[in-house]
Backbone bond lengths (Angstrom), bond angles and torsions (degrees), N, CA, C in turn:
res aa  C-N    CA-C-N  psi(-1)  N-CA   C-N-CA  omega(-1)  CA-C   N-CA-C  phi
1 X - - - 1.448 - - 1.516 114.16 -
2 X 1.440 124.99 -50.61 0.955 119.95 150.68 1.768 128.46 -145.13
3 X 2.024 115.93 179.62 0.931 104.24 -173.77 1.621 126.24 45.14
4 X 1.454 106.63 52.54 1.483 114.68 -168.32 1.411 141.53 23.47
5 X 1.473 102.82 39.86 1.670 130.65 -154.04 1.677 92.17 -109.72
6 X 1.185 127.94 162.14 2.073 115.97 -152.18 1.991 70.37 -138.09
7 X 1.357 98.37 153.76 1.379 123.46 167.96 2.185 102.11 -65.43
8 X 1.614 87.91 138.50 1.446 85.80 -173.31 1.919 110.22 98.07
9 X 1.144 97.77 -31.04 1.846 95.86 -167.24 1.406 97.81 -58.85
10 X 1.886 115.52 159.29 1.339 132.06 145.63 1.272 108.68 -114.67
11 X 0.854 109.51 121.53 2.004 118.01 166.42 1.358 102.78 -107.36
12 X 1.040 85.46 125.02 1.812 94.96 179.97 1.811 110.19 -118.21
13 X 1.243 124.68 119.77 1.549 135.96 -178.58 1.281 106.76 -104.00
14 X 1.524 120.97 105.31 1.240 115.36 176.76 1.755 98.38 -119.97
15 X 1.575 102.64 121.31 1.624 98.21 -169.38 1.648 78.57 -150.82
16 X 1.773 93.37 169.80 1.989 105.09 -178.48 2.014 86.29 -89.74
17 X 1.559 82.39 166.97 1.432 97.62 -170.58 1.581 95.91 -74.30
18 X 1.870 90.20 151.50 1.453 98.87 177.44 1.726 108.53 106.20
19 X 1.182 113.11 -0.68 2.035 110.49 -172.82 1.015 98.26 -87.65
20 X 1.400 121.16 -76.18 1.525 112.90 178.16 1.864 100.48 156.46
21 X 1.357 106.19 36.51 1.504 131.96 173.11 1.839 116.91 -56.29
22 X 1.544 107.20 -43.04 0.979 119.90 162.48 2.013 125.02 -71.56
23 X 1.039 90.85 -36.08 1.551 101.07 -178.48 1.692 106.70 -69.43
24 X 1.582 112.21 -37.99 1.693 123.24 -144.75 2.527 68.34 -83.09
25 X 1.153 108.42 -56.50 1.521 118.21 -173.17 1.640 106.21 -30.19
26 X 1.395 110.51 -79.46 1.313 131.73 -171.91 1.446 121.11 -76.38
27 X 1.596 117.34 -46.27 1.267 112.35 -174.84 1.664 111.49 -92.20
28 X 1.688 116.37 -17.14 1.317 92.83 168.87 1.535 116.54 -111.71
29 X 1.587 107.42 -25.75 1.607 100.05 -173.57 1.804 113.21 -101.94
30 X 1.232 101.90 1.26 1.638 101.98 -177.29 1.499 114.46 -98.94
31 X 1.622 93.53 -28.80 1.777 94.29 166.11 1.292 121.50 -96.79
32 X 1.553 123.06 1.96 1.563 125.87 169.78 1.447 89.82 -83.34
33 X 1.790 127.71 -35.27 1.523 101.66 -174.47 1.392 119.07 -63.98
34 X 1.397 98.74 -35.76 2.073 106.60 -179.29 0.979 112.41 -68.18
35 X 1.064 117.09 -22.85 1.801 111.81 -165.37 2.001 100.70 -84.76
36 X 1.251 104.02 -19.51 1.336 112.51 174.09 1.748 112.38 -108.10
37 X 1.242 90.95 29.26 1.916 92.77 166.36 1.613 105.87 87.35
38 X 1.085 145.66 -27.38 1.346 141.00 -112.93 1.919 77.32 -116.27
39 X 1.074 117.87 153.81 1.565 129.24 151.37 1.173 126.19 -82.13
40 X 1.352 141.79 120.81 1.323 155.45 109.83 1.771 143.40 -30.54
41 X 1.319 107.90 91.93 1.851 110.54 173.20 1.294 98.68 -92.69
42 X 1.679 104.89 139.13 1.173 108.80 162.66 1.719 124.56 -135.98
43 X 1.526 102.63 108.35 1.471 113.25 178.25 1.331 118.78 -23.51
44 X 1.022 176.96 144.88 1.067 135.43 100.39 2.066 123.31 -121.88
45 X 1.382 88.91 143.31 1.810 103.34 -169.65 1.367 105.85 -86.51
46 X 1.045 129.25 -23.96 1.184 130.71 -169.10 1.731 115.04 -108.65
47 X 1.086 91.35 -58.67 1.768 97.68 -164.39 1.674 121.82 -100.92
48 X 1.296 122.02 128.90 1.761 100.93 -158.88 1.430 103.76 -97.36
49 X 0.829 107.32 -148.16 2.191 111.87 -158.25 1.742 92.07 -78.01
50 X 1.357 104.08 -47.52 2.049 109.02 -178.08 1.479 101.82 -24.88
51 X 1.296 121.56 -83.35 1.433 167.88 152.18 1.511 111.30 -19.67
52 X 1.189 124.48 -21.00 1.130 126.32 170.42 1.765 125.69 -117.23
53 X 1.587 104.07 -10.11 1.137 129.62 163.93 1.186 101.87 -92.84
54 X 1.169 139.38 -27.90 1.582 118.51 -179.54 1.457 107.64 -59.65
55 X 1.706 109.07 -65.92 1.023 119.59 168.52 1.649 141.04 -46.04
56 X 1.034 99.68 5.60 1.577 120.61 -169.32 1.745 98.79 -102.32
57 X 1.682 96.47 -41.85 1.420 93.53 -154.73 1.743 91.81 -105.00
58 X 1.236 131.19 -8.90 1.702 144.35 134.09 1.600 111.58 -26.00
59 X 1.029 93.61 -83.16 2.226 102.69 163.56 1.204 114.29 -23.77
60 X 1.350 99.14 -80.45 1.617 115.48 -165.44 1.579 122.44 -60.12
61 X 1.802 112.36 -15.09 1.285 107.39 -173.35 1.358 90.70 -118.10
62 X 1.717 134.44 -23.69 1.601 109.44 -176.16 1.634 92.64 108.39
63 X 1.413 142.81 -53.73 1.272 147.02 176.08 1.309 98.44 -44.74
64 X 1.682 118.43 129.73 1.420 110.84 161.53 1.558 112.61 -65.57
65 X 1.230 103.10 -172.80 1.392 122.22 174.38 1.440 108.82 -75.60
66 X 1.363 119.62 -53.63 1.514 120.21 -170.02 1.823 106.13 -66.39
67 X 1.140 98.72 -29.86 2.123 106.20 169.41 1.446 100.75 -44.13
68 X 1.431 115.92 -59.15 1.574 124.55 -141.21 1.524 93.28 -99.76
69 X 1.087 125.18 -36.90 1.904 116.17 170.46 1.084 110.84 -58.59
70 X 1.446 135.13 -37.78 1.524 140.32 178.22 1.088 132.36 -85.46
71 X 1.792 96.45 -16.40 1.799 103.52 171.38 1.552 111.17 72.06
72 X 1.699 123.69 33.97 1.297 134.52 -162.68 1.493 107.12 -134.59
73 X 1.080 108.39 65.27 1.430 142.18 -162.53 1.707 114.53 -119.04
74 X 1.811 96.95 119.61 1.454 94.54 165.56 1.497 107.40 -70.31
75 X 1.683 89.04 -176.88 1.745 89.92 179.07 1.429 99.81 -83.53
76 X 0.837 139.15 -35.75 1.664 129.00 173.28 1.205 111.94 -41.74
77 X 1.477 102.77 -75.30 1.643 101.04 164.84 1.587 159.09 -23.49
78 X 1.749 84.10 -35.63 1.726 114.05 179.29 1.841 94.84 -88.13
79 X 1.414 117.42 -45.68 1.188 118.96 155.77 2.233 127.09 -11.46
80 X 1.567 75.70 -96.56 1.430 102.35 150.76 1.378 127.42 -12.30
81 X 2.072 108.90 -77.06 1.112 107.93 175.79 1.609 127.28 -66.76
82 X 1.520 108.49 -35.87 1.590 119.41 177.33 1.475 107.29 -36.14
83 X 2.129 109.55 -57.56 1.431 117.13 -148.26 1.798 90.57 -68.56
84 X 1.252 111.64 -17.69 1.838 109.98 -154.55 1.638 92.44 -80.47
85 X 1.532 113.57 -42.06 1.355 112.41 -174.89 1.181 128.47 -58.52
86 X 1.438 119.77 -25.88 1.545 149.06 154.37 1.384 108.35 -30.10
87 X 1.991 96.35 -82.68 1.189 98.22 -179.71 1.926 131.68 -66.81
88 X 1.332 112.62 -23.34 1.409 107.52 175.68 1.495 90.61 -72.93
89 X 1.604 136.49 -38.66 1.847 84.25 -168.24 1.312 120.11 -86.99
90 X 1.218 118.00 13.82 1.617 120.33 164.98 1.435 108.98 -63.97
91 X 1.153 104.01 -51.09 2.091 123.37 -172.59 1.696 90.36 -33.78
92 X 1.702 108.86 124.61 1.384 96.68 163.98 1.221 123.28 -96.55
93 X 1.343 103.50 102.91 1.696 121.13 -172.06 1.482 113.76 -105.01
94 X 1.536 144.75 152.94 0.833 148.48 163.89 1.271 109.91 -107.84
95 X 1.424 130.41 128.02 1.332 115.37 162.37 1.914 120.37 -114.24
96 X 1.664 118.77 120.25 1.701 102.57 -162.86 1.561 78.50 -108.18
97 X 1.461 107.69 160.66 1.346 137.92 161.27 1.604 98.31 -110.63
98 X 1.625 104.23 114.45 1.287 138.06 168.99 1.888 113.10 -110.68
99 X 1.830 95.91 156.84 1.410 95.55 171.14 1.129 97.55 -125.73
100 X 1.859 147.37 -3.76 0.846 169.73 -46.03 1.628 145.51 79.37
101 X 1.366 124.01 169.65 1.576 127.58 -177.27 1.366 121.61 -99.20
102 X 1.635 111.42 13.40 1.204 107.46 -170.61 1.306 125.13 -75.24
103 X 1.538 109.48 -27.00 1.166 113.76 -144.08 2.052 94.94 -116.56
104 X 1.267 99.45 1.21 1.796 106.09 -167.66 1.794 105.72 -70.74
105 X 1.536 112.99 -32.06 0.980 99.64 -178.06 1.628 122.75 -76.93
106 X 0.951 122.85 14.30 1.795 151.28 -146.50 1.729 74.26 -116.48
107 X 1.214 105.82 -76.13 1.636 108.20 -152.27 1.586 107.28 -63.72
108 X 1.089 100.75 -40.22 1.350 113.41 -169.76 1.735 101.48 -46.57
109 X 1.240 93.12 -61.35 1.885 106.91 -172.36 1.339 91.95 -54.09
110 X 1.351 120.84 -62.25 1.593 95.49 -177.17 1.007 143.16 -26.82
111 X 2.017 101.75 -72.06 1.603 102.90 160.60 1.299 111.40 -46.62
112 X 1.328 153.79 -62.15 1.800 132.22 -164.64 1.348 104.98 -59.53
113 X 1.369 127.54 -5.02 1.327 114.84 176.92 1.571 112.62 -91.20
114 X 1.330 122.64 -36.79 1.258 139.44 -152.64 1.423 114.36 -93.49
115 X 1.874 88.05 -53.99 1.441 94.49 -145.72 1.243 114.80 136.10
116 X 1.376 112.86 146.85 1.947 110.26 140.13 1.373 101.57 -138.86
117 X 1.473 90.74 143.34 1.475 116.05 140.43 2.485 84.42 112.61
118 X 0.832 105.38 170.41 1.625 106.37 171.39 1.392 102.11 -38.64
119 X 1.335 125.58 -79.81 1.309 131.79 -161.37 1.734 122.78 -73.19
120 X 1.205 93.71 15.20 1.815 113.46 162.82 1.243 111.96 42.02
121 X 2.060 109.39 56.45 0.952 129.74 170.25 1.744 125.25 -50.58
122 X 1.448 125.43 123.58 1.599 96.96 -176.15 1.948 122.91 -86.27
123 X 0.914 95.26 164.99 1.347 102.85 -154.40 1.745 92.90 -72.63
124 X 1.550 104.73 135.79 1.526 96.42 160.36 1.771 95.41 -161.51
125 X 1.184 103.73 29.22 1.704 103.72 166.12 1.556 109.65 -149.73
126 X 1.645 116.44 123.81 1.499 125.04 -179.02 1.669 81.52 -114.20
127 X 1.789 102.44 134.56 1.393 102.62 139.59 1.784 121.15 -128.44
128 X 1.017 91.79 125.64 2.194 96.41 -179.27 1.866 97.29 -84.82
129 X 1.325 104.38 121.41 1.816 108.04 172.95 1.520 85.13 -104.59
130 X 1.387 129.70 131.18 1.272 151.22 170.70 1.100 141.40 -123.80
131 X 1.532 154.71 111.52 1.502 140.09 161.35 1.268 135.18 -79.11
132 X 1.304 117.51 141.44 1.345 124.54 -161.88 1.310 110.50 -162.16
133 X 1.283 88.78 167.76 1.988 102.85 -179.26 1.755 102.97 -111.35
134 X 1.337 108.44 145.49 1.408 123.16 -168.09 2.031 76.17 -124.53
135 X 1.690 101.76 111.03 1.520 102.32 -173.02 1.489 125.52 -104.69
136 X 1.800 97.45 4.18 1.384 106.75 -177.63 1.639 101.94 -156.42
137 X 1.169 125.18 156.24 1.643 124.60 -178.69 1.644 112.73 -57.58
138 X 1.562 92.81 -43.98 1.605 109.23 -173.83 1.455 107.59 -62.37
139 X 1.426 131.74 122.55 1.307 141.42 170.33 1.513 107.48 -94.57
140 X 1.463 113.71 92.37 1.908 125.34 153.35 1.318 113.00 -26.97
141 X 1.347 136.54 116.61 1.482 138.74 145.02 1.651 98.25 -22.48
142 X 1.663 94.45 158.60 1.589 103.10 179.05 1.551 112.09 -78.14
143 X 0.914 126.38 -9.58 1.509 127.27 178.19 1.692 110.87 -90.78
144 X 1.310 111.47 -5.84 1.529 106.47 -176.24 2.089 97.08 -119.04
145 X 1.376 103.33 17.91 1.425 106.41 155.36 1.150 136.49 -88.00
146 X 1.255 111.48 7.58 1.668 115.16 -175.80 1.546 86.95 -101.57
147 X 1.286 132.75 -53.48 1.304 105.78 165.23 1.686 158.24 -117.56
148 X 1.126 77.70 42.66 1.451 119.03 -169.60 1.987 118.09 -66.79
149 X 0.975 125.95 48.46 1.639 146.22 -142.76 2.131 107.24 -49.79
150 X 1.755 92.40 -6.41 1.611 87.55 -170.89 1.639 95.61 -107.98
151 X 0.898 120.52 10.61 1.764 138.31 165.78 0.936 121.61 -87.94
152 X 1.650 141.49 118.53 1.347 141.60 -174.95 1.734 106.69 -111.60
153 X 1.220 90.90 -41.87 1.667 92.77 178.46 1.436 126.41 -74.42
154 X 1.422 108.86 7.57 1.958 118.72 -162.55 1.660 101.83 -66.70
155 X 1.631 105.54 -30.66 2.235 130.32 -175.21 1.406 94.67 -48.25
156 X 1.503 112.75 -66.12 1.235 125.26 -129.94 2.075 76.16 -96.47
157 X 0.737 110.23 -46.56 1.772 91.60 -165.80 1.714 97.42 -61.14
158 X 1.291 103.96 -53.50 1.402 113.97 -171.82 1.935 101.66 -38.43
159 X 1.404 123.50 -65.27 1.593 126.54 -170.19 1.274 82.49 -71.50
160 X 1.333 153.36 -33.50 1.432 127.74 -164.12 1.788 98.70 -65.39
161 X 1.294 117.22 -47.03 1.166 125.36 -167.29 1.482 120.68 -62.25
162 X 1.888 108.24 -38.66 1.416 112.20 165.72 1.854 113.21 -72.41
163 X 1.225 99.32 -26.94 2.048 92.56 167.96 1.435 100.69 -67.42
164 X 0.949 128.84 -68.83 1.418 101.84 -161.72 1.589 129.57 -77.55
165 X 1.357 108.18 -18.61 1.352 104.54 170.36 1.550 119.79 -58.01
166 X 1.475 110.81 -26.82 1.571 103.21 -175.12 1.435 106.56 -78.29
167 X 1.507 145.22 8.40 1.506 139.84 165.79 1.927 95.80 -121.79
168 X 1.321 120.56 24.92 1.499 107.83 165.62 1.586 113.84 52.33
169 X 1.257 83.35 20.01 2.131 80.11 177.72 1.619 100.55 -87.37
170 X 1.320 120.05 169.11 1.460 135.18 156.58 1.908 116.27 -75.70
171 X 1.267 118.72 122.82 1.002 112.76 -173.19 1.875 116.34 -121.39
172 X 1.418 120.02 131.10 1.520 111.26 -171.60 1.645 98.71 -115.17
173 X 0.954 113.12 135.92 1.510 124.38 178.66 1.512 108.19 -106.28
174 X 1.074 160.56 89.05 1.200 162.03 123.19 1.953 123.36 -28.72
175 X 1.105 86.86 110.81 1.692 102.13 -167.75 1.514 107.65 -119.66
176 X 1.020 106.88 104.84 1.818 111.13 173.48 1.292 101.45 -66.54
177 X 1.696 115.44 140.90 1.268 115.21 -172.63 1.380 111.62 -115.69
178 X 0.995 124.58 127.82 1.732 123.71 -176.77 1.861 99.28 -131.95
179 X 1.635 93.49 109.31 1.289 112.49 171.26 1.629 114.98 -53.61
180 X 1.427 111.05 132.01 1.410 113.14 -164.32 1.444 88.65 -104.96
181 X 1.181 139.48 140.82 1.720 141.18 -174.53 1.890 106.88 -118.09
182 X 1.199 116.50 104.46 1.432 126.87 -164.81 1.645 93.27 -73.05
């Protein structure tokens, strides 16, 4: 669906906070899906729609973030950001506030049932933003995460992966990584 990513995929980004996990999510593969029709949900545990629309509409116009929180904007710039704000709220994006994976496969079906956004875009992009502990250097293959006992996050990727595979969307899991020191 997009960014040469195949229906069915999980991409999983596990990096420490601060890389740019959120940006690579939203500003390159969530608006190449909208911009090509496709719908976008986006999990997120941490950060709410404010905070994720800033940054959405940061991307899309070139204005940093600290420009547009302060309102310290050339006129080009203010330009810029206005035309971007336009276009992200057309983008049919979903944004859910989660504390957990319980409830995604609920939403998920919705959107493939519905739609997102006015024009009842179909869904072919899930992203889960998540925290977690990375509890040893050594990274387990995905098949030795189901029982793998120093892994907390193996649940939540694992059901992220059965929600979205059942509507053939592409799904990115983003996992903040915080080195656990034995």
């Amino acid at each position: 669906p997009s960014c040469g990513m195949e229906e069915g995929w999980l991409v999983i980004a596990m990096c420490a906070p601060g890389v740019g996990k959120t940006t690579f999510a939203l500003g390159n593969v969530s608006r190449d899906t909208c911009i090509r029709g496709g719908g976008v949900v986006y999990f997120s545990a941490e950060m709410g729609i404010d905070r994720l629309n800033l940054r959405m509409v940061a991307g899309e116009s070139g204005v940093s973030t600290k420009a547009i929180k302060r309102g310290d904007m050339t006129p080009a710039q203010h330009s810029a950001w206005s035309d971007a704000c336009d276009r992200v709220c057309d983008w049919p994006l979903q944004v859910e506030r989660v504390k957990g994976v319980e409830n995604i496969g609920a939403t998920l079906r919705t959107a493939a049932e519905r739609g997102i956004g006015p024009k009842h875009a179909p869904l072919r992009l899930a992203v889960m933003w998540y925290w977690g502990q990375w509890a040893t250097a050594q990274f387990p293959g995905i098949r030795e995460w189901e029982r793998h006992p120093d892994y907390e996050f193996h649940k939540p990727i694992l059901q992220f992966n059965t929600a979205i595979g059942q509507f053939g969307a592409v799904g990115i899991f983003l996992l903040t990584r915080f080195h656990v020191r034995r």
